[in-house]
Steps between C-alpha positions, in 0.01 A plus 500: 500500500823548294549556138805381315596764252746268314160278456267767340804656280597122363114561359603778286517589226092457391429483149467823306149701446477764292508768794813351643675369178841413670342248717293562833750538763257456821346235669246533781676329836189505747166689557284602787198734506584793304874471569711276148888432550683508144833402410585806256855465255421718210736442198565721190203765521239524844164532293288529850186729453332615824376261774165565684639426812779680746867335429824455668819335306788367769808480275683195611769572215593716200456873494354727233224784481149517566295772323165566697299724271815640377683535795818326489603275870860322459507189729750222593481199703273526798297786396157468507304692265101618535262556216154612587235359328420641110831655494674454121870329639763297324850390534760650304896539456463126753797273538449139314505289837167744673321266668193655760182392673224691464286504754062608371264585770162726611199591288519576175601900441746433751493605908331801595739767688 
């Protein structure tokens, strides 16, 4: 199967909620079992709480910071960034054209070590 990016980002903005009041800037591109692909472009403030599953972000552009329960990660281009499940994360300090999928998967509380 193959996902066109330019396809799910031409989807975004969605309309505004009042826990994402600058628009919702992710759309879900395919799911399987317990694994979701999301296009993720976060614009003005990243108001993400904690997922109940494991996470991995593959930049495909932009650069920035992500804080991981206050732990502070610069990326780029290319990086690819993990969040275990429950963790408190956001973006911060990002560059305007950030654009990443995020990639959801395992049981909820995340994979066992």
């Amino acid at each position: 199967m193959v996902f066109s990016l330019q396809e799910h980002l031409a989807k975004l903005p969605l309309p505004a909620t009042a826990k994402w009041p600058e628009g919702v800037w992710d759309t879900e591109a395919f799911r399987h079992g317990t694994m979701s692909l999301i296009v993720y472009t976060p614009h003005g403030k990243d108001y993400q709480t904690p997922h109940d599953q494991d996470e991995l972000y593959i930049v495909v552009k932009g650069q920035g910071e992500l804080i991981v329960e206050g732990k502070v990660h610069k990326f780029k281009s290319g990086d690819v960034l993990f969040v275990p499940a429950g963790k408190n994360h956001r973006f911060e300090n990002f560059s305007e054209d950030i654009i990443t999928w995020a990639v959801f998967w395992g049981p909820k509380g995340g994979e066992k070590k």
